[in-house]
C-alpha positions in Angstrom: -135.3 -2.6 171.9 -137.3 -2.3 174.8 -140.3 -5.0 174.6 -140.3 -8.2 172.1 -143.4 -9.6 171.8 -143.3 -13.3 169.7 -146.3 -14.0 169.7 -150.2 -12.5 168.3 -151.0 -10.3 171.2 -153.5 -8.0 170.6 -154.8 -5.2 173.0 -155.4 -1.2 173.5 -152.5 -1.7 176.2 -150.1 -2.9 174.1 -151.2 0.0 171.3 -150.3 2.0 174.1 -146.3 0.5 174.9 -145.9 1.1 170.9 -146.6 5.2 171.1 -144.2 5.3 174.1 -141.5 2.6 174.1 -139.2 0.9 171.8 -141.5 -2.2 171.0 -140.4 -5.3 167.7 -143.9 -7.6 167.0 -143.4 -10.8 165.3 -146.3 -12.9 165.7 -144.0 -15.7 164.2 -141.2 -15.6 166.3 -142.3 -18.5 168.6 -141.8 -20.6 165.8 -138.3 -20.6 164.8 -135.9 -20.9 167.7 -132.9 -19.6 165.9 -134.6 -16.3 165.4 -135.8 -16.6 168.8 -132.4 -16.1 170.0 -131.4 -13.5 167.8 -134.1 -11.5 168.5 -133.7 -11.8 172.1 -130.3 -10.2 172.0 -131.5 -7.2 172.2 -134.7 -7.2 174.4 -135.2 -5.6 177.5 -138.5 -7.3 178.0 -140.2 -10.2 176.8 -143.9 -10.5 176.2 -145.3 -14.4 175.9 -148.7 -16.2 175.7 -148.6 -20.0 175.5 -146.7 -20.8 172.4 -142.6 -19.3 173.2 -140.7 -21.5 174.8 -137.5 -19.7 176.5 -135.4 -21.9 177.6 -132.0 -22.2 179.6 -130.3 -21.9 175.7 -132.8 -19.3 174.9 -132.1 -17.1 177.4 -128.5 -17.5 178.2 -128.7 -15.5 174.6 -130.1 -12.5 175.9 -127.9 -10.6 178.2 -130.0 -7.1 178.3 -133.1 -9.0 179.5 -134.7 -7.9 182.8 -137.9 -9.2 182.9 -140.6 -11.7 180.8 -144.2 -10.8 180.6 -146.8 -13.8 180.5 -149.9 -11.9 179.3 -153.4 -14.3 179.1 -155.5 -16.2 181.2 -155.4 -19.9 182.0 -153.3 -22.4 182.8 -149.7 -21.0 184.0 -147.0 -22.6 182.3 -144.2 -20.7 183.3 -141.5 -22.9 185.5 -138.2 -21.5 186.8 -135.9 -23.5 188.4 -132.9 -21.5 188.6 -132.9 -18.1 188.5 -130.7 -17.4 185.2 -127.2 -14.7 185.7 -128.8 -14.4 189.7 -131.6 -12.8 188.5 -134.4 -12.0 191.0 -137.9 -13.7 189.8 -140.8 -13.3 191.2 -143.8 -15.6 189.6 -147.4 -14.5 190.6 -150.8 -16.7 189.1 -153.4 -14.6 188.9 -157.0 -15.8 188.6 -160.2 -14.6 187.7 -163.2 -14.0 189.8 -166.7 -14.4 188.5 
């Protein structure tokens, strides 16, 4: 599959990744680390909020993986110590202006 979201993401864009690209939605995902993993084997791309928790385990599981997506606003939660498999990461915080 091309995108896995695990979470209750709802938006016109992502109605617009279903018509063109492989995408699995499983609001409950987050929720059951086992199935996490599973699912994972397969994703090309990741799409989080605040609630999945990938860790070292997690994605050490998902060899086709080649890039998360953290979609919200708010505090960033997203921490990367290593690079996992010499992956290039590139973390960018965004912020809204008013």
């Amino acid at each position: 599959m091309d995108i896995l979201i695990t979470e209750d993401l709802q938006s016109p864009m992502i109605d617009r990744l279903v018509e063109n690209v492989s995408v699995h939605r499983d609001a409950t995902l987050w929720k059951d680390q086992a199935r996490l993993k599973s699912a994972l084997a397969d994703a090309r791309t990741v799409m989080v909020r605040n609630q999945t928790q990938l860790t070292a385990e997690i994605l050490a599981a998902a060899p086709k993986l080649l890039g998360i997506g953290r979609v919200g606003v708010g505090l960033t939660t997203s921490t990367c110590r290593r690079p996992p498999r010499a992956a290039s990461w590139s973390w960018r915080r965004s912020r809204r202006t008013r």
